[in-house]
MMTF fields as JSON, N, C-alpha, C and O atoms, coordinates in Angstrom:
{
  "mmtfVersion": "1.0.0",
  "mmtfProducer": "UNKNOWN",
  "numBonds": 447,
  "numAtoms": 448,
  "numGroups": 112,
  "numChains": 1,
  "numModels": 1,
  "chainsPerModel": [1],
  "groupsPerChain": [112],
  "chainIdList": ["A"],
  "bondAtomList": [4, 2, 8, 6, 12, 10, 16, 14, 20, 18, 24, 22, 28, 26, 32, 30, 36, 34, 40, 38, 44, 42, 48, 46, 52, 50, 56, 54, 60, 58, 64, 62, 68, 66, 72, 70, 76, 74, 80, 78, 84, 82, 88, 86, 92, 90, 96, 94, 100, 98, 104, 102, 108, 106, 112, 110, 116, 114, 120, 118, 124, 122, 128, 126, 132, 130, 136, 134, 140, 138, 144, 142, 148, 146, 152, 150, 156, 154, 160, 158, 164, 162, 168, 166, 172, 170, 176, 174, 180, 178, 184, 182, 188, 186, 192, 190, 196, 194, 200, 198, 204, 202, 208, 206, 212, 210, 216, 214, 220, 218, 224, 222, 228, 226, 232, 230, 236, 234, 240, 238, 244, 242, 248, 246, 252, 250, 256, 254, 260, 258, 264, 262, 268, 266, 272, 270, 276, 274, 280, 278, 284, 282, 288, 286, 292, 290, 296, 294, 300, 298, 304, 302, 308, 306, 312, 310, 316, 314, 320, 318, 324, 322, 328, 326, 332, 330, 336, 334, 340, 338, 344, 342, 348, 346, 352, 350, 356, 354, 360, 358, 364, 362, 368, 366, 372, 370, 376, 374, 380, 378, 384, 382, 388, 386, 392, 390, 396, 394, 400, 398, 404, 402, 408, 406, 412, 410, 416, 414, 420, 418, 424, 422, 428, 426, 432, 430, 436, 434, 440, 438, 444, 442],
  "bondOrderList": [1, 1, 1, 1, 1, 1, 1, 1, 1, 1, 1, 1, 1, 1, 1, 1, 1, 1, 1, 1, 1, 1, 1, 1, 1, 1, 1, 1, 1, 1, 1, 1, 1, 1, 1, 1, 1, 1, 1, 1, 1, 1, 1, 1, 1, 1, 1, 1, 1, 1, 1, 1, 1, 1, 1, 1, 1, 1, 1, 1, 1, 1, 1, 1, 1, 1, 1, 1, 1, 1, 1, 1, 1, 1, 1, 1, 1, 1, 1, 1, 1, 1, 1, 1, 1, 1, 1, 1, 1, 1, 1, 1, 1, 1, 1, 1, 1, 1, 1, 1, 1, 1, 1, 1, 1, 1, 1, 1, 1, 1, 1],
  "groupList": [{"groupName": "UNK", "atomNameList": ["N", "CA", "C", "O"], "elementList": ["N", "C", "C", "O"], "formalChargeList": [0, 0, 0, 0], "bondAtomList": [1, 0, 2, 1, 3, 2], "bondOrderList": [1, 1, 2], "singleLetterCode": "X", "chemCompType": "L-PEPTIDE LINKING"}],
  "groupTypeList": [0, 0, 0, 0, 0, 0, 0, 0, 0, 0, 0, 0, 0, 0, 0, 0, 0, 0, 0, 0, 0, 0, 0, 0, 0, 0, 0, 0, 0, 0, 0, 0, 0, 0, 0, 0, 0, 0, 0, 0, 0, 0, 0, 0, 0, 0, 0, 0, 0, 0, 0, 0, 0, 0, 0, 0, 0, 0, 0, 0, 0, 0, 0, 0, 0, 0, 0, 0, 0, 0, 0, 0, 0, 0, 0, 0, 0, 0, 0, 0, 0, 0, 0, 0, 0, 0, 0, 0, 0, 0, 0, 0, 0, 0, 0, 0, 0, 0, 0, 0, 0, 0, 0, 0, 0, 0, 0, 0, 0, 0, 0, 0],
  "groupIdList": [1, 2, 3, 4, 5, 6, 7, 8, 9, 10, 11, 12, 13, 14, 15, 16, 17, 18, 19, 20, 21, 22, 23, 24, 25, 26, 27, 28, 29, 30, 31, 32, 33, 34, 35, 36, 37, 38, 39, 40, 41, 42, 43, 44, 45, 46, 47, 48, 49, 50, 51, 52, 53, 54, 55, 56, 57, 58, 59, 60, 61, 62, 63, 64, 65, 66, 67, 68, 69, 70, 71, 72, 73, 74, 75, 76, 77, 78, 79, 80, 81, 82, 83, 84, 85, 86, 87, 88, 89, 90, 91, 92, 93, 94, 95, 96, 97, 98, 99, 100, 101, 102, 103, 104, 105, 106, 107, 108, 109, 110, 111, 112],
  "secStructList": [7, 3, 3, 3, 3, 3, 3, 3, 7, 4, 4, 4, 2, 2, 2, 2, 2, 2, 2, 2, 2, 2, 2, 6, 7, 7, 7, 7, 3, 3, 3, 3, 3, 3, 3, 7, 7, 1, 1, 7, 7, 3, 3, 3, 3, 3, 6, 6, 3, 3, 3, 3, 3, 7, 1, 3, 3, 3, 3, 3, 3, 3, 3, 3, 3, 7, 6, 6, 6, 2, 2, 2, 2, 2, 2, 2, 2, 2, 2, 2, 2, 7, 7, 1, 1, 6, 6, 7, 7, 3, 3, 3, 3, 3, 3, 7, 7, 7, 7, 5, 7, 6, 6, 6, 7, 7, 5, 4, 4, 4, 6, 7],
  "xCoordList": [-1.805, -2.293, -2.759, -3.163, -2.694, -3.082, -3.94, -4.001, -4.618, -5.949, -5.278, -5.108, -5.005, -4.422, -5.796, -6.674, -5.889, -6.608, -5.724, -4.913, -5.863, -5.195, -5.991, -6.669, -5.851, -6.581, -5.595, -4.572, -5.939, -4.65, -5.844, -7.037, -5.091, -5.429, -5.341, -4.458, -6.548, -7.044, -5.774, -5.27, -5.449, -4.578, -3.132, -2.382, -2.414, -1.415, -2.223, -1.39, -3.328, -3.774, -2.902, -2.349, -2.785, -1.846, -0.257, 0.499, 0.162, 1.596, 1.676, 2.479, 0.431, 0.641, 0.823, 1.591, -0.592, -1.23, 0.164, 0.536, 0.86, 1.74, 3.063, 3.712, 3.423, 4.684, 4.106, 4.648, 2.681, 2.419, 2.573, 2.752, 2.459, 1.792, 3.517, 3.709, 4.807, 6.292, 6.244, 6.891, 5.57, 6.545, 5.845, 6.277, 4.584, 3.992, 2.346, 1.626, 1.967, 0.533, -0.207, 0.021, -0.803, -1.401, -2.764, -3.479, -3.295, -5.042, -4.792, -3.796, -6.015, -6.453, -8.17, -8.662, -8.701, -9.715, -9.747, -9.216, -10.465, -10.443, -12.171, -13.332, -11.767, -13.102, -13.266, -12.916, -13.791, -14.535, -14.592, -15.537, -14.179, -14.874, -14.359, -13.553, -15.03, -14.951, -15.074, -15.851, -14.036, -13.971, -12.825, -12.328, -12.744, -11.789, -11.31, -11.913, -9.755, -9.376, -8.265, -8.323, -7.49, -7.188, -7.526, -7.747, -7.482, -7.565, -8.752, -8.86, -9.888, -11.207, -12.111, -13.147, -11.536, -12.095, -11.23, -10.228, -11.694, -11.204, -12.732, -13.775, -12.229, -13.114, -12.704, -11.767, -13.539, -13.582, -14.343, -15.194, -14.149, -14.737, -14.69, -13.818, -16.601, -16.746, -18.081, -18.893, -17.974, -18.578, -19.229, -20.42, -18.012, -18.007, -18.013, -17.537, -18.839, -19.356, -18.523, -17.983, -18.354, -17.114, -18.303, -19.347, -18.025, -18.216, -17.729, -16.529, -17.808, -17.021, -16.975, -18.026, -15.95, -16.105, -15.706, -14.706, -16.426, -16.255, -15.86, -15.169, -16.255, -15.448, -14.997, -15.552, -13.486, -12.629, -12.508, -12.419, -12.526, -12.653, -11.02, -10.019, -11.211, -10.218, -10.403, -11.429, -9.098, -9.228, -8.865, -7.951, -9.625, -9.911, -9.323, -10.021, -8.286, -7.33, -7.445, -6.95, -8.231, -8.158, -7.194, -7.316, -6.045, -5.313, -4.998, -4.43, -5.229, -5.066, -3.819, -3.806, -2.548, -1.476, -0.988, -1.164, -0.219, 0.596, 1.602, 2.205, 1.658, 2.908, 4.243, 4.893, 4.798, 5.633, 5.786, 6.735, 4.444, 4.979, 4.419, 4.607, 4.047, 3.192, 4.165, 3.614, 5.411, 5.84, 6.379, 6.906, 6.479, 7.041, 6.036, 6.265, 4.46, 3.698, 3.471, 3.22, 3.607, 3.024, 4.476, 4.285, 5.636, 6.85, 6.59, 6.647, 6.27, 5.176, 4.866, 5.374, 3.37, 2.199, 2.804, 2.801, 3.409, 3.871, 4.76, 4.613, 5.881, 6.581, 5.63, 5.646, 5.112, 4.409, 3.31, 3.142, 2.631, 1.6, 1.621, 0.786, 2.72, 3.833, 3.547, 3.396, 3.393, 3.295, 3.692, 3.81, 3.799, 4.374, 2.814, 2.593, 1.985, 0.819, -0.14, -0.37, -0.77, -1.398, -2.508, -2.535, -3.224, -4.31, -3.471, -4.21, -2.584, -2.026, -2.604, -2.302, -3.199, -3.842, -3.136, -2.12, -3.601, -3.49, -3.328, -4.074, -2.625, -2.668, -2.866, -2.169, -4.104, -4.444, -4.203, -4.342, -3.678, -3.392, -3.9, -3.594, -5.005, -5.878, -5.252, -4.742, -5.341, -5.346, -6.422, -7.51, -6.258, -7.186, -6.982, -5.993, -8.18, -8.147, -8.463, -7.986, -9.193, -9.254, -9.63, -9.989, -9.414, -9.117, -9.583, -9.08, -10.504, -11.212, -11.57, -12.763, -10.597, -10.741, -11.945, -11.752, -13.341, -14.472, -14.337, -14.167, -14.214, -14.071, -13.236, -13.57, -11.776, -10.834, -11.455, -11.5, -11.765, -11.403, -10.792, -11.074, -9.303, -8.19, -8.262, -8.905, -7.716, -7.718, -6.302, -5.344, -6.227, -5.559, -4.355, -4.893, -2.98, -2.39, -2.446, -1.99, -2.937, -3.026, -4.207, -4.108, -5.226, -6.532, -6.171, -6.85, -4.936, -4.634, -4.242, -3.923],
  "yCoordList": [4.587, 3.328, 3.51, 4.591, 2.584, 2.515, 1.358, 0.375, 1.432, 0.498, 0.056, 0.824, -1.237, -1.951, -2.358, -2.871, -2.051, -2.569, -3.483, -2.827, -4.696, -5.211, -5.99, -6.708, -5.757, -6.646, -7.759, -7.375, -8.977, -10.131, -10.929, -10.652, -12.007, -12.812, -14.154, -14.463, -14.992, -16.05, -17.137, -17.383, -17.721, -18.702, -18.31, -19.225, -17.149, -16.255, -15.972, -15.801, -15.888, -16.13, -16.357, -15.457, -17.562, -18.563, -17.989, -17.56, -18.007, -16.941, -16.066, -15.962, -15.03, -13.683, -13.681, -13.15, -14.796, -14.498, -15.092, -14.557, -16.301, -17.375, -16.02, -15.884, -15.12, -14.095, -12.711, -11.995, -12.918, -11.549, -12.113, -11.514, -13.21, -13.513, -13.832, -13.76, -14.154, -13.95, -12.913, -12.921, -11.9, -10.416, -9.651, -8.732, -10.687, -10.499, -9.75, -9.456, -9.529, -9.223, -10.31, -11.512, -9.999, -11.026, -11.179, -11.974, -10.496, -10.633, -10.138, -9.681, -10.374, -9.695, -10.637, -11.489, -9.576, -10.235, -10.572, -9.946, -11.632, -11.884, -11.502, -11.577, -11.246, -11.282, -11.763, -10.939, -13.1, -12.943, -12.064, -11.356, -11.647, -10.385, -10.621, -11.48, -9.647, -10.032, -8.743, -7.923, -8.387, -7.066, -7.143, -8.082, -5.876, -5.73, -4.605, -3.577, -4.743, -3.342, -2.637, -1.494, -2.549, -2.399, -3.582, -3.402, -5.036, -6.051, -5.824, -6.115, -5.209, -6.157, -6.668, -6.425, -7.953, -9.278, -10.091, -9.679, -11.054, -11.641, -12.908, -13.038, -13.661, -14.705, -16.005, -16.082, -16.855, -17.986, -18.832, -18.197, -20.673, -20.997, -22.356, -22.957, -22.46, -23.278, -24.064, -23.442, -25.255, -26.218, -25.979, -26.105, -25.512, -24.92, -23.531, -23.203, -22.512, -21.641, -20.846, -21.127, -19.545, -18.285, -17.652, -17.673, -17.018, -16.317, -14.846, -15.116, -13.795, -12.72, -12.833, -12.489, -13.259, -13.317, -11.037, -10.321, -10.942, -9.493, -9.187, -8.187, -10.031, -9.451, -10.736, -11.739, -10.681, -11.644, -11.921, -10.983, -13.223, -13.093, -12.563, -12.625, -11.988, -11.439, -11.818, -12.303, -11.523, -11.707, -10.076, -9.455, -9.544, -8.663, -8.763, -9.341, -8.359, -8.466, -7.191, -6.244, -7.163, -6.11, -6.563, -7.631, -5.414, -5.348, -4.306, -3.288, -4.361, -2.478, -2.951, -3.939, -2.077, -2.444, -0.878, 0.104, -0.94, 0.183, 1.035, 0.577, 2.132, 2.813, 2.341, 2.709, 1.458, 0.885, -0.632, -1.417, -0.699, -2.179, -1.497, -2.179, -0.806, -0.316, -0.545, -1.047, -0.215, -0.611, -1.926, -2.382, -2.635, -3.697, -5.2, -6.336, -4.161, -4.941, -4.714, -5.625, -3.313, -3.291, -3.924, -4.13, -4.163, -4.583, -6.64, -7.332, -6.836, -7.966, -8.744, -9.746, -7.665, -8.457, -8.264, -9.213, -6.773, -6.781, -8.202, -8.665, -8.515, -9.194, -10.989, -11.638, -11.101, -12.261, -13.125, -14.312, -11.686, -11.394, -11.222, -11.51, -10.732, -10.694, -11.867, -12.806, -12.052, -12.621, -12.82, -13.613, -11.098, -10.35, -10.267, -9.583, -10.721, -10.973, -9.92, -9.391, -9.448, -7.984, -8.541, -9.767, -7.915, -8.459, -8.62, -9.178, -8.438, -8.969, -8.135, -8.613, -7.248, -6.384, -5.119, -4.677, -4.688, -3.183, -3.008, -3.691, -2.341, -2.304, -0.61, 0.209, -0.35, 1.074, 0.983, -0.031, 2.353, 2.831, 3.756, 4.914, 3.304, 4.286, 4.541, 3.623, 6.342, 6.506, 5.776, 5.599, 5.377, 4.873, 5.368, 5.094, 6.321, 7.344, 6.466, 6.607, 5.853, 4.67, 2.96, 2.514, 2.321, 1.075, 0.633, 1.032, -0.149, -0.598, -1.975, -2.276, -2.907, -4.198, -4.291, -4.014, -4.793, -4.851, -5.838, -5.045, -6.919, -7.919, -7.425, -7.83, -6.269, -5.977, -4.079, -3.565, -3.385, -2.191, -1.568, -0.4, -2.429, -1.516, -0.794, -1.195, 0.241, 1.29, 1.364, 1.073, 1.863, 2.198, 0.962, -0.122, 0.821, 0.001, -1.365, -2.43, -1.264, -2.295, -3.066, -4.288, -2.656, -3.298, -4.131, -5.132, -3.824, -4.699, -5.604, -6.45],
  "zCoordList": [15.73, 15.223, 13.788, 13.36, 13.187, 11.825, 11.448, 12.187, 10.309, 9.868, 8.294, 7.347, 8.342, 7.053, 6.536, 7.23, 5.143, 4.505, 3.224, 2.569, 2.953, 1.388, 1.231, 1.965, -0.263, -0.925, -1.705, -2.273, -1.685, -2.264, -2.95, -3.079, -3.335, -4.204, -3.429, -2.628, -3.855, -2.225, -1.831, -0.735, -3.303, -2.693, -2.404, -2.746, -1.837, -1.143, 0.275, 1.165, 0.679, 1.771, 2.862, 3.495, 3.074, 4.744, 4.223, 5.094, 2.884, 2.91, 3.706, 4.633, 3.245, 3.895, 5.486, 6.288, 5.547, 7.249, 8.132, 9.177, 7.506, 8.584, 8.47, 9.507, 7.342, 7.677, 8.896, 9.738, 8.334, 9.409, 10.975, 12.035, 10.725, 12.654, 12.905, 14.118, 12.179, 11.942, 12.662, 13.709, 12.347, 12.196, 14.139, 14.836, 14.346, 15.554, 15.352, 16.305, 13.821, 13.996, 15.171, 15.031, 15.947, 16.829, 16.328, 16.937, 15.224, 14.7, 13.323, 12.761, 12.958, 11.268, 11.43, 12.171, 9.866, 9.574, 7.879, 6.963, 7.852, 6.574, 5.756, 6.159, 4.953, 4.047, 2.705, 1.86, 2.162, 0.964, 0.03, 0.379, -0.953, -1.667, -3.264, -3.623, -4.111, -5.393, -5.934, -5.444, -7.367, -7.585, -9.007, -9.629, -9.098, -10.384, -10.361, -10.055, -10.806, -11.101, -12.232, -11.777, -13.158, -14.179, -15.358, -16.556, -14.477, -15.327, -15.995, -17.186, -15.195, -15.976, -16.12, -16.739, -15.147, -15.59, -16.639, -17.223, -16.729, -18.21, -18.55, -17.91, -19.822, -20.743, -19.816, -19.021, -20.103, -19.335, -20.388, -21.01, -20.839, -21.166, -20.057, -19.43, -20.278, -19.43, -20.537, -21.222, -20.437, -21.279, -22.472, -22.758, -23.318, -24.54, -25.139, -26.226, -23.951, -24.122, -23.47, -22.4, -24.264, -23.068, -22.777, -23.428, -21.619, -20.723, -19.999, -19.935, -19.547, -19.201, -17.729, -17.189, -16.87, -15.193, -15.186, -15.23, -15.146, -14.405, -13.218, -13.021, -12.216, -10.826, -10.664, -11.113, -9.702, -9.835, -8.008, -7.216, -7.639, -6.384, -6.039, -6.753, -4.555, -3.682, -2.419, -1.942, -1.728, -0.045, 0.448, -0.093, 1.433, 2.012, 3.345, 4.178, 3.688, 5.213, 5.518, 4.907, 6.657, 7.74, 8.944, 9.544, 9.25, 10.026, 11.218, 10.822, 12.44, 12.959, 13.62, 14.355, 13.291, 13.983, 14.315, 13.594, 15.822, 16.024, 15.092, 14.122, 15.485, 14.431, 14.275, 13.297, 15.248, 14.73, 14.03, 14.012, 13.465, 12.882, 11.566, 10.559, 11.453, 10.133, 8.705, 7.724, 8.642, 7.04, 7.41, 6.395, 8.252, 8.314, 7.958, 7.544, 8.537, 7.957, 6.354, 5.565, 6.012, 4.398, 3.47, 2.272, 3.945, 3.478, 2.96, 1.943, 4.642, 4.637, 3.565, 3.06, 3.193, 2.594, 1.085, 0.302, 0.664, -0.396, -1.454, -2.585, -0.016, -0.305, -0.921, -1.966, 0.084, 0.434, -0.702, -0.982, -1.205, -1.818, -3.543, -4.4, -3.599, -5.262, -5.715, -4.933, -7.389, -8.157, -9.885, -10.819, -9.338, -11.254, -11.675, -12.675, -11.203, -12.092, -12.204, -11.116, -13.168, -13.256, -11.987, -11.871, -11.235, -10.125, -8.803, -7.991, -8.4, -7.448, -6.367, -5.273, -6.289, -5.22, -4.722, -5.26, -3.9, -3.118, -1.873, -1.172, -1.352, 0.476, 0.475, -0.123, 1.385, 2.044, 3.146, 3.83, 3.597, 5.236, 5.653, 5.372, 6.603, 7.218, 8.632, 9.274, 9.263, 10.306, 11.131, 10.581, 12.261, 13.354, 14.628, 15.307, 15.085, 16.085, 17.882, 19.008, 17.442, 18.915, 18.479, 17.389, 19.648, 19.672, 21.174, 22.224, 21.048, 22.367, 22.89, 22.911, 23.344, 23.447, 24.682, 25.866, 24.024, 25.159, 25.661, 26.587, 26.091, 27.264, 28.457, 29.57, 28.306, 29.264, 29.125, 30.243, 28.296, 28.656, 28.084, 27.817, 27.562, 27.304, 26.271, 25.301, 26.261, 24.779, 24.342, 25.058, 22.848, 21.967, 21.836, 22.065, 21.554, 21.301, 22.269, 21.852, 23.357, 24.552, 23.824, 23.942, 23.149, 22.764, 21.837, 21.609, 21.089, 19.584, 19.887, 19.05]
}
């Protein structure tokens, strides 16, 4: 099993999520979050006056999917998530050693 982490950009959001749940992710989580990373930041003017936005909001998708959907999901979000645009985000792949659905019990790929 593996632990998707990506980071995207908010309004690619329901792109990403409506191709993953396509491909059979049956869950994810989303998160809020705000950050920067080669860009920056950039200037902003807002009622006359610029400004420096330093952290730029993001969406935070946590995913734990089995070993076999794993590049099909990072193929996925890549695809989905593209923009050309410097900011477009990152996908990490973490090993994930157990998986424990508590209402049933079940462990490891049965829990996902």
């Amino acid at each position: 099993m593996k632990y998707i982490i990506a980071i995207i950009k908010p309004f690619k959001l329901d792109e990403v999520r409506e191709a993953l749940s396509d491909i059979g992710v049956q869950g994810l989580t989303i998160t809020e979050v705000r950050g920067f990373g080669r860009q920056k930041g950039h200037a902003e003017l807002y009622r006359g006056a610029e400004y420096t936005v330093d952290f730029l909001p993001k969406v935070r998708m946590e995913i734990a999917v089995s070993d076999e959907l794993v590049e099909q999901v990072i193929e996925t979000i890549e695809k989905k998530a593209y923009t050309g645009q410097v900011g477009d985000g990152k996908i990490f792949i973490l090993s994930l050693e157990q998986a424990v659905r508590i209402r049933t019990g079940e462990k490891q790929d049965e829990a996902l």
